[in-house]
FILODO-939212 format. One record per atom (N, C-alpha, C): residue number from 1; atom name; x negated, y negated, z negated. Coordinates in Angstrom, 3 decimals, always signed. Each point is the difference from the previous one (the first is absolute). Layout:
   num   atome          X          Y          Z
   NUM      CA          X          Y          Z
...
REM end
This chain:
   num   atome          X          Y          Z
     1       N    -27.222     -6.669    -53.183
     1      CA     +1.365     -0.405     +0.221
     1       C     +0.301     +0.058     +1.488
     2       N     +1.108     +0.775     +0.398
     2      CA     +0.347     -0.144     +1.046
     2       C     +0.817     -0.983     +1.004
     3       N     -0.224     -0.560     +1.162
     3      CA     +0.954     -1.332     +0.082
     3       C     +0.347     +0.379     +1.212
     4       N     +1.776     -0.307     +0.105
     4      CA     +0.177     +0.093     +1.202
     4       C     +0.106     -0.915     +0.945
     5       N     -0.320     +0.356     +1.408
     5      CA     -0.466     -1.232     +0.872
     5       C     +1.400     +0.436     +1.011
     6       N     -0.057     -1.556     +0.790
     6      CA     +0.965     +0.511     +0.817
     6       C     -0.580     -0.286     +1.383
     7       N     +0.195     +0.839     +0.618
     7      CA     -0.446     +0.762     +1.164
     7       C     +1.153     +0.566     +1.011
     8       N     +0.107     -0.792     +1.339
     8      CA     +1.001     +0.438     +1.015
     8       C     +1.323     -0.324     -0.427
     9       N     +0.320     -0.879     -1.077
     9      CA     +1.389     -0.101     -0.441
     9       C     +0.413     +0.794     -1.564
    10       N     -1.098     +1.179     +0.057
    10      CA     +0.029     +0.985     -1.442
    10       C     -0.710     +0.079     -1.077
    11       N     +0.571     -0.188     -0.938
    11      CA     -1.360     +0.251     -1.329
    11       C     -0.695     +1.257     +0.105
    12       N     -1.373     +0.107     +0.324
    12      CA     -0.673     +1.183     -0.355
    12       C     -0.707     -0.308     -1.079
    13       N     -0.306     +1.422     -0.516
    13      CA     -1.033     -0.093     -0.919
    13       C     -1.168     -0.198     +0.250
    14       N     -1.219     -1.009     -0.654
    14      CA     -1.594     -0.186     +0.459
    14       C     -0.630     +1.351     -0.310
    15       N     +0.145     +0.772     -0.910
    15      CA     -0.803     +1.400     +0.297
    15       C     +0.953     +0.812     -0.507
    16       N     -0.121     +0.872     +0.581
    16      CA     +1.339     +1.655     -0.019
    16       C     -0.822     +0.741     -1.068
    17       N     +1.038     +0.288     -0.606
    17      CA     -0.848     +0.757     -1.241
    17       C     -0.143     +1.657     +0.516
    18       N     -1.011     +0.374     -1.149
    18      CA     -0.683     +0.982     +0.988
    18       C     +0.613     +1.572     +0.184
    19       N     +1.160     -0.010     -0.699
    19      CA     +1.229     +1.425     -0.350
    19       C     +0.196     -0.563     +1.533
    20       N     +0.459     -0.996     +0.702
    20      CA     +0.783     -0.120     +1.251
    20       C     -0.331     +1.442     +1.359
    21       N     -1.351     -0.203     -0.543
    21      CA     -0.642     +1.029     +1.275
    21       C     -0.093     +1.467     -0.514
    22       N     -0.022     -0.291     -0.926
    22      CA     +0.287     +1.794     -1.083
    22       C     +1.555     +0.318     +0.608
    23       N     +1.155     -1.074     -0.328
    23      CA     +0.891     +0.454     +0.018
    23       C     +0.291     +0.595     +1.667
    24       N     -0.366     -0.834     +0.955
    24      CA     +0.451     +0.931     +0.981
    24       C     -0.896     +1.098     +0.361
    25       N     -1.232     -0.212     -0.407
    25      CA     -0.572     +1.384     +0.524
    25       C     +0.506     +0.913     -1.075
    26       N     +0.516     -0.030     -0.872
    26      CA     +0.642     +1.287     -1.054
    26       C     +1.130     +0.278     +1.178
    27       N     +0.938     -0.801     -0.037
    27      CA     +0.924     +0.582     +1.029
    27       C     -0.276     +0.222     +1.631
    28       N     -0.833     -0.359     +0.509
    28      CA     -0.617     +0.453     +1.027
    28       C     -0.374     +1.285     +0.095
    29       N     -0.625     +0.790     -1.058
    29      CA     -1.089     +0.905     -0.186
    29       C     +1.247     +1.129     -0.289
    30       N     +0.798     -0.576     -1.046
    30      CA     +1.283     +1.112     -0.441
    30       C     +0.677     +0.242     +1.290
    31       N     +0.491     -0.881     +1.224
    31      CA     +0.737     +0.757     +0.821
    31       C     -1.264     +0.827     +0.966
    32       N     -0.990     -0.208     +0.026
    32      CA     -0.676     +0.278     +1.233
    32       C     +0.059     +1.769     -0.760
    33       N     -0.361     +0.144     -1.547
    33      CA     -0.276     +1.424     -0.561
    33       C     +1.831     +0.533     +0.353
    34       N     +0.687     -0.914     -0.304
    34      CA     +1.378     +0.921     -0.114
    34       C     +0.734     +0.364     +1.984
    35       N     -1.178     -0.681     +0.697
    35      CA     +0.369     +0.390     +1.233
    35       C     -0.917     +1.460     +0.375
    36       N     -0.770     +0.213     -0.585
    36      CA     -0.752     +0.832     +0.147
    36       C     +0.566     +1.303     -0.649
    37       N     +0.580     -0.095     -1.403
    37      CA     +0.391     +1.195     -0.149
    37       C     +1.427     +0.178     +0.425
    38       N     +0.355     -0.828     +0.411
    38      CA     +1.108     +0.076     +1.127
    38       C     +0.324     +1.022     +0.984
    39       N     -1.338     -0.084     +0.675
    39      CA     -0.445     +0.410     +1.657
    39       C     -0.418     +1.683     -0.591
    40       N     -1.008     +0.231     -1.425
    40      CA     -0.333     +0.878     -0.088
    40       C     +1.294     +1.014     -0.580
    41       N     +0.801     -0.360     -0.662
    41      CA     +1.059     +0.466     -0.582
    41       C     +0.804     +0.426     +1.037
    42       N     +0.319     -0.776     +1.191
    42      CA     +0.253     +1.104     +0.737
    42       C     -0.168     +0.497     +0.905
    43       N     -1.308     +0.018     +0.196
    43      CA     -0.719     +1.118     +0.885
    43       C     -0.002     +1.068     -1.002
    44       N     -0.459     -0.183     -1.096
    44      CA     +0.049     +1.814     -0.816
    44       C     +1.291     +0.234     +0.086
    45       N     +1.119     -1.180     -0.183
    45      CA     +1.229     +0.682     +0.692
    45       C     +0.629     +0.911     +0.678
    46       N     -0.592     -0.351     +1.519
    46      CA     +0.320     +0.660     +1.039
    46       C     -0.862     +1.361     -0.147
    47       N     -1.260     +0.483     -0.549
    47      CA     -0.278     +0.574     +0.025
    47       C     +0.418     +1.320     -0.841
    48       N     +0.458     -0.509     -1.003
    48      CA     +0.705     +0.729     -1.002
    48       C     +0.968     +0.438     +0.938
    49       N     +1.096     -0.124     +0.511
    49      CA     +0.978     +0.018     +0.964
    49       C     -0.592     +0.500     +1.028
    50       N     -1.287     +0.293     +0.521
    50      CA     +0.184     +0.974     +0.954
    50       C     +0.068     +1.812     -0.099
    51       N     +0.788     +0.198     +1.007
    51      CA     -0.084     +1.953     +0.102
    51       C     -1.225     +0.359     -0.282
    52       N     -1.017     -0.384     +0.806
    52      CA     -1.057     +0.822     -0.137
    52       C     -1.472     -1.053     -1.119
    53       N     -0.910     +0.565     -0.387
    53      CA     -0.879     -0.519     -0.562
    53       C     -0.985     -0.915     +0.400
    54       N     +0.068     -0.606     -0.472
    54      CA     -0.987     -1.496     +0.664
    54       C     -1.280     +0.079     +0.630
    55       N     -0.603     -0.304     +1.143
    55      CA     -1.315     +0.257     +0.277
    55       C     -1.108     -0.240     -0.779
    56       N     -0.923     +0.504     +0.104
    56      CA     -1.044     -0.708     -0.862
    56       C     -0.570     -1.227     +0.680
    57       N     +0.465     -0.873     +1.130
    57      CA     -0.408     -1.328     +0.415
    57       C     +1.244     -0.986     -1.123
    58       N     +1.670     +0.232     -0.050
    58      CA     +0.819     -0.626     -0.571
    58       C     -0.479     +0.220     -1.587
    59       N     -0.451     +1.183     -0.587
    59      CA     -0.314     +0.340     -1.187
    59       C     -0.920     -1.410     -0.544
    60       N     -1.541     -0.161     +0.834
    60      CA     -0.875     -0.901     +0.147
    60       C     +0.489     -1.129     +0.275
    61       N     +0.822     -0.563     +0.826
    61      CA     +0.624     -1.377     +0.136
    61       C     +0.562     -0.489     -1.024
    62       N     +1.300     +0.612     -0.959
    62      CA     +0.008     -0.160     -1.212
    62       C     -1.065     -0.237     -1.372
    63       N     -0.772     +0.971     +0.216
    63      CA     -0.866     -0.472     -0.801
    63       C     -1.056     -1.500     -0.034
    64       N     -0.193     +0.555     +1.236
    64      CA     -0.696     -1.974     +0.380
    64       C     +0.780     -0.942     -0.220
    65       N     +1.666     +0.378     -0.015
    65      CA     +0.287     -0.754     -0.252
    65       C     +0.513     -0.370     -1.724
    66       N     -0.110     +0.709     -0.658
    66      CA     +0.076     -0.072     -1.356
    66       C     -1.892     -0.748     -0.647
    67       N     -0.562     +0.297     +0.814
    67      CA     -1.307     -0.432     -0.482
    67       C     -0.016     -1.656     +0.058
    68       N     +0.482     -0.104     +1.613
    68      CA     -0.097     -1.516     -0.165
    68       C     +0.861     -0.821     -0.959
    69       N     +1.186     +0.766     -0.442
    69      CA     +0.821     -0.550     -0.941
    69       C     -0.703     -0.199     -1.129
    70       N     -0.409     +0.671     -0.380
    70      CA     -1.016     +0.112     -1.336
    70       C     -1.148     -0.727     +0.224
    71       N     -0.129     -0.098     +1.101
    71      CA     -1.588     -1.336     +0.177
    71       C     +0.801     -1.502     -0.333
    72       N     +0.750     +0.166     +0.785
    72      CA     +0.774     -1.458     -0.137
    72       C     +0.535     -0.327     -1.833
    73       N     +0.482     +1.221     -0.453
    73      CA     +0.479     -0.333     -1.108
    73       C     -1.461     -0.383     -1.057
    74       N     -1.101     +0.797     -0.167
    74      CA     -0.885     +0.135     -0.085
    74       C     -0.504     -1.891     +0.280
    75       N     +0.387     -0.487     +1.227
    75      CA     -0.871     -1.379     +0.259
    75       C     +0.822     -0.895     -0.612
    76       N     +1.294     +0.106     +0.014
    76      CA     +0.747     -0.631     -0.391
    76       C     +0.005     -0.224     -1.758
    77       N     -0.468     +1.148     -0.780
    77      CA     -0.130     +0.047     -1.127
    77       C     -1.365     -0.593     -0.668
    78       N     -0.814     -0.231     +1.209
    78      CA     -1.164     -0.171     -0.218
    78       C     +0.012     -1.967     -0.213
    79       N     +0.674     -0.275     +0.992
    79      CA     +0.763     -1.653     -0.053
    79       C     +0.515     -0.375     -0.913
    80       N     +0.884     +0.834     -0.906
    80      CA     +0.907     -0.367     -1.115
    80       C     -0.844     +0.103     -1.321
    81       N     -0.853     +0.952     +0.375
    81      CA     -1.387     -0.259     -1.626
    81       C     -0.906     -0.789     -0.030
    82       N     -0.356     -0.493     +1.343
    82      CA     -1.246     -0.950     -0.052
    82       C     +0.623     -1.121     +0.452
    83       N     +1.251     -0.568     +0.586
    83      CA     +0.572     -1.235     +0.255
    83       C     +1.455     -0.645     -1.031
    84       N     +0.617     +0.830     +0.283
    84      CA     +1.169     -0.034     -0.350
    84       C     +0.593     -0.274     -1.802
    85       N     -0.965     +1.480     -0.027
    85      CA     +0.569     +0.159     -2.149
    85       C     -0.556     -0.952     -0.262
    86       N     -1.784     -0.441     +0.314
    86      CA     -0.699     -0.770     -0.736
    86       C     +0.757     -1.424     -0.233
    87       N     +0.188     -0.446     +1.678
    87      CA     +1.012     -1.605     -0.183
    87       C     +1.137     +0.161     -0.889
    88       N     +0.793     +1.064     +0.011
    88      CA     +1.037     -0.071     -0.779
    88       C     -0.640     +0.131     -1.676
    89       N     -0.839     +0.684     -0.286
    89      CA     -0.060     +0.141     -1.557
    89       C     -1.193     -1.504     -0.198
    90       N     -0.252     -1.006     +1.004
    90      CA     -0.413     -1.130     -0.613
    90       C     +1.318     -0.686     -0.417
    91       N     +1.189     -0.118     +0.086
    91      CA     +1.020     -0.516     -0.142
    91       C     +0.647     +0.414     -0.978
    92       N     +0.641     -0.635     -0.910
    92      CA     +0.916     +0.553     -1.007
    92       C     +1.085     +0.535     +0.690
    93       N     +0.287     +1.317     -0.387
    93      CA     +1.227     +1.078     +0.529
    93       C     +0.965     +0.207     -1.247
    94       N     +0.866     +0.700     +0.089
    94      CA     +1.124     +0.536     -0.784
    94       C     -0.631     +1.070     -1.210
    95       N     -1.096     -0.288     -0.656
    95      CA     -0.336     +0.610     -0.953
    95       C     -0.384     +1.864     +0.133
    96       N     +0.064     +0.813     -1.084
    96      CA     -0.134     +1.178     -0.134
    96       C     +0.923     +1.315     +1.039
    97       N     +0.805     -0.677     +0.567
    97      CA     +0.769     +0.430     +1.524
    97       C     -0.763     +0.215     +0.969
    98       N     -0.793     -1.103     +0.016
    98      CA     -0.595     -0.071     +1.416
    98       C     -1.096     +0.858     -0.175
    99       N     -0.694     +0.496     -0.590
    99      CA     -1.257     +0.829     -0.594
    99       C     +0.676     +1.548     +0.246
   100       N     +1.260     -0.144     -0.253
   100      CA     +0.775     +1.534     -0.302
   100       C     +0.354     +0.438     +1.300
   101       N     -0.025     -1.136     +0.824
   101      CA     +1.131     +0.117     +1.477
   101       C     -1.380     +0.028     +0.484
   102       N     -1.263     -0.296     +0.407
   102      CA     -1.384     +0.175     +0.517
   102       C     -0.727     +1.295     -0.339
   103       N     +0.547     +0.548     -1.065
   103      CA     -0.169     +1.342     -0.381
   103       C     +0.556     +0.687     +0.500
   104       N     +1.155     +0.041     +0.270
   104      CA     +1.198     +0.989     +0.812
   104       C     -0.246     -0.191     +0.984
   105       N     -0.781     -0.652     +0.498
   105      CA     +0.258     -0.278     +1.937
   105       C     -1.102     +0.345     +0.137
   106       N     -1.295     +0.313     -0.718
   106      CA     -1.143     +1.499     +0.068
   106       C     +0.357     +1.216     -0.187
   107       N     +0.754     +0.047     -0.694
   107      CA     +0.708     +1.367     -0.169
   107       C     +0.640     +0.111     +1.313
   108       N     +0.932     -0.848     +0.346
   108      CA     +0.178     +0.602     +1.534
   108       C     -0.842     +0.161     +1.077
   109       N     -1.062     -0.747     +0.102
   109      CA     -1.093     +0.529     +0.964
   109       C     -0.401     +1.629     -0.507
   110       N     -0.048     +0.102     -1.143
   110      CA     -0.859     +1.460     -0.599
   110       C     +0.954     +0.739     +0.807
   111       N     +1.212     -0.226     -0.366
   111      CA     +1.156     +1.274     +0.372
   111       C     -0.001     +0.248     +1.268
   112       N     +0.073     -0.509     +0.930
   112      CA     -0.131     -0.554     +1.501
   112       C     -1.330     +0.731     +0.240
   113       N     -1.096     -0.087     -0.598
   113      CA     -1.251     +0.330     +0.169
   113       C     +0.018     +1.784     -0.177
   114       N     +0.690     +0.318     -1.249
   114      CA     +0.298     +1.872     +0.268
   114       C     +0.785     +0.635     +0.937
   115       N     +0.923     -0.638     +0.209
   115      CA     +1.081     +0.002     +1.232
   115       C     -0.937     +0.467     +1.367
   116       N     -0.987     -1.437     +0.319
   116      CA     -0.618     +0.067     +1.300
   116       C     -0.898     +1.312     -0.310
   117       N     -0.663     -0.142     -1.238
   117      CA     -1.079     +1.133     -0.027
   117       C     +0.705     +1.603     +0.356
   118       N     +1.546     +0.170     -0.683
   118      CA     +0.885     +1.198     +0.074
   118       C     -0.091     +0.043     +1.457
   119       N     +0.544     -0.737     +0.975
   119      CA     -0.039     +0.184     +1.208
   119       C     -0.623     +0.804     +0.869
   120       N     -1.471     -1.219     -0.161
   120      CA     -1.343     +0.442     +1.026
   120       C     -0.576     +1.045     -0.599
   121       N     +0.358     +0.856     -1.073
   121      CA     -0.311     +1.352     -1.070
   121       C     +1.071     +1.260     +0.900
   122       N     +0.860     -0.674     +0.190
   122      CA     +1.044     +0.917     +0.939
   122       C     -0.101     +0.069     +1.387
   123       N     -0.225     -0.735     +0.526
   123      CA     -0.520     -0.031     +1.575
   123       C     -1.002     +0.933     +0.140
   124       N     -1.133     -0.259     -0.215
   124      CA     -1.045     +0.922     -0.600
   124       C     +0.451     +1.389     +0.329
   125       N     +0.920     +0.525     -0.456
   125      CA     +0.083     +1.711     -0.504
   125       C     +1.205     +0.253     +1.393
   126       N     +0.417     -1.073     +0.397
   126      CA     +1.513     -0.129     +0.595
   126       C     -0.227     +1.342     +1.383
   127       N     -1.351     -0.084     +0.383
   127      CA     -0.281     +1.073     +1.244
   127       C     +0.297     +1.133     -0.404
   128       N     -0.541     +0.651     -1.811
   128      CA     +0.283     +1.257     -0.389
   128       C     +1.680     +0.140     -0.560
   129       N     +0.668     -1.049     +0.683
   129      CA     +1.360     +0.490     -0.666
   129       C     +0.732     -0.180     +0.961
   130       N     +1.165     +1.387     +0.442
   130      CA     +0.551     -0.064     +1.079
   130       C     +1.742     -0.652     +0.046
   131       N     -0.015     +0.073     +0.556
   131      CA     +1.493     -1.194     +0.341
   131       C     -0.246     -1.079     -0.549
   132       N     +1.137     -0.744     -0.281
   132      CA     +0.206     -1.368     -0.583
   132       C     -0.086     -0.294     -1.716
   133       N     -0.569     +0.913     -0.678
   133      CA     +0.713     +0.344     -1.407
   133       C     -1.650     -1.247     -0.735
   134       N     -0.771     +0.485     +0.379
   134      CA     -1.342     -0.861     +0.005
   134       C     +0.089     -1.626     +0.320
   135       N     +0.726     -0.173     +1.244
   135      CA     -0.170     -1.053     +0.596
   135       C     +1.067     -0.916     -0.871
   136       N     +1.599     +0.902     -0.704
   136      CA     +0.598     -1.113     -0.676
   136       C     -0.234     -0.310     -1.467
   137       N     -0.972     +0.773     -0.457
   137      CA     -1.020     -0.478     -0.891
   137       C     -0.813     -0.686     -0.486
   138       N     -0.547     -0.576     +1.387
   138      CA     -0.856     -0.654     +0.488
   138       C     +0.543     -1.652     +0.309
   139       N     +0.754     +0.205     +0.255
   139      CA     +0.862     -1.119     +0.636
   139       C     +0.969     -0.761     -1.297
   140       N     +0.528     +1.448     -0.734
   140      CA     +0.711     -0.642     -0.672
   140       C     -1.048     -1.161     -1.646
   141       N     -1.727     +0.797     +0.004
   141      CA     -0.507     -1.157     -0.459
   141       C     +0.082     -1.460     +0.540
   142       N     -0.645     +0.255     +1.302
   142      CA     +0.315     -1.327     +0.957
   142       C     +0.869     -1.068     -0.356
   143       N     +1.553     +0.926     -0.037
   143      CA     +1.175     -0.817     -0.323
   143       C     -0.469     -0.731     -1.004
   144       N     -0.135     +1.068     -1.141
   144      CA     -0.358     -0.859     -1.275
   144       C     -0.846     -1.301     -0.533
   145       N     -1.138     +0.027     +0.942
   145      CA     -1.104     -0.958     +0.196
   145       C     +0.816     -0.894     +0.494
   146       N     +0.708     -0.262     +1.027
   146      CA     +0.681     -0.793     +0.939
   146       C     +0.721     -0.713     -1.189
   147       N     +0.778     +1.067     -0.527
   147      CA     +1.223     -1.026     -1.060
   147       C     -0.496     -0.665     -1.326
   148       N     -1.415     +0.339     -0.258
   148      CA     -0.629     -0.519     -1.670
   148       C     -0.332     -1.167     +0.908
   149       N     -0.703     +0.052     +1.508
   149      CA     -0.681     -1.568     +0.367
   149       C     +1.182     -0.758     +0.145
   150       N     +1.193     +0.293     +0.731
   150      CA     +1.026     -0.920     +0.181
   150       C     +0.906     -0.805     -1.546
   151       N     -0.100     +1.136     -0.790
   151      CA     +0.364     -0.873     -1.182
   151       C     -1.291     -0.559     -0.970
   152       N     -1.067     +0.482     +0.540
   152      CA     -1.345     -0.855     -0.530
   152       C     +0.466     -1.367     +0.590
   153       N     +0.150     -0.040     +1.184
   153      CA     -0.253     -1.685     +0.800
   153       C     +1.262     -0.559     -0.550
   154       N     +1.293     +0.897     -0.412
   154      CA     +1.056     -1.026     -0.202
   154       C     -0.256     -0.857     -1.409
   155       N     -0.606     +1.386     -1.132
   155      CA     +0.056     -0.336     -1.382
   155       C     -1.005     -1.583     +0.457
   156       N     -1.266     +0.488     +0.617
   156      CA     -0.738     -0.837     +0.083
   156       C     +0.259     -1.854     +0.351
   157       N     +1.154     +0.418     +1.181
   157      CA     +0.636     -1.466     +0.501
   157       C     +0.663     -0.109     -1.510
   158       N     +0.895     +0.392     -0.429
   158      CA     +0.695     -0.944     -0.812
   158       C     -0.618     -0.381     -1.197
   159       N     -1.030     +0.392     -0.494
   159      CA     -0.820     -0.584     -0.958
   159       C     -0.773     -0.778     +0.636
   160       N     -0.704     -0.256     +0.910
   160      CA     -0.835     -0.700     +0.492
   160       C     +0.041     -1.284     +1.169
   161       N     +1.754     +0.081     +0.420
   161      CA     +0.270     -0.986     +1.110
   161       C     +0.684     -0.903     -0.640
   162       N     +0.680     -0.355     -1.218
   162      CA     +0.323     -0.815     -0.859
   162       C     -0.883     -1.157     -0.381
   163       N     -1.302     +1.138     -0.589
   163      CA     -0.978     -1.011     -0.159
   163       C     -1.037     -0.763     +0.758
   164       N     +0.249     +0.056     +1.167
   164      CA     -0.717     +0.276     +0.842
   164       C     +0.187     -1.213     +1.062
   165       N     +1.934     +0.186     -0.301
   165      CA     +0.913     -1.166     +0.763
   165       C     +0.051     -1.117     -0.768
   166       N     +0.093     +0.170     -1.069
   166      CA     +0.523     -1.484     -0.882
   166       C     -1.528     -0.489     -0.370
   167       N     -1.264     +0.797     +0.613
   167      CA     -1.404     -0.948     -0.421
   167       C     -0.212     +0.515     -1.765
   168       N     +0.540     +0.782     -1.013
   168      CA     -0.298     -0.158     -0.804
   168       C     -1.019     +1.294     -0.007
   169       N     -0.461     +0.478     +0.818
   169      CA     -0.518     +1.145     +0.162
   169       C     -1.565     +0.089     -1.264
REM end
């Protein structure tokens, strides 16, 4: 049983239940990934947009930088299977939904996951192909990866910050 004490003038709670620290590192973790493909989205931007063809140092900067995206998403996913689902599926949830909506939000990692693989499969060959015709190929997977993670993290918030906020997690 939880009791609240009063402390400085305010009722706090004697122990914070344990979604409290899930919940902000979920939203912590979601802006830090959605700043990232932010930054990368448009640097392939500008590059797309230039006259001439990208060096092979900017070619490589992109890519490192798609890797670390994928490490992060990768660590971040790694938090939500061994911390996160488990606390939530000790708790009674919204029934046969929530099983369906935890299913779909692997499916969006998978999709996200061919996307990145389409990419770094295109980079690859991008030296034997001349002009830009390679590179918006390449990029335009990118895009795609970019937009399955951004509506991965949204689908993800709104199924998961509800429960997450009201403690019934």
């Amino acid at each position: 049983m939880t009791m609240n004490v009063l402390f400085a003038g305010k009722f706090e709670k004697e122990d914070p239940k344990p979604w409290d620290g899930a919940l902000e590192q979920l939203r912590c973790e979601h802006q830090q990934l959605r700043e990232i493909i932010h930054n990368m989205e448009r640097n392939a931007r500008t590059m797309q947009h230039q006259r001439q063809t990208p060096s092979r140092v900017q070619l490589m900067a992109l890519i490192k930088e798609t890797e670390e995206l994928v490490r992060q998403l990768e660590r971040h996913s790694e938090w939500e299977a061994s911390e996160l689902f488990p606390m939530l599926t000790e708790q009674p949830v919204g029934g046969p939904e929530y099983v369906t909506s935890l299913w779909m939000l692997e499916k969006e990692h998978q999709l996200a996951d061919v996307f990145f693989a389409s990419f770094y499969k295109e980079m690859q060959v991008i030296e034997d192909c001349p002009g830009q015709a390679c590179l918006g190929q390449a990029l335009n997977h990118l895009y795609q990866a970019c937009r399955v993670v951004r509506d991965h993290l949204e689908s993800e918030e709104e199924m998961l910050l509800p429960l997450l906020a009201t403690g019934e997690g």
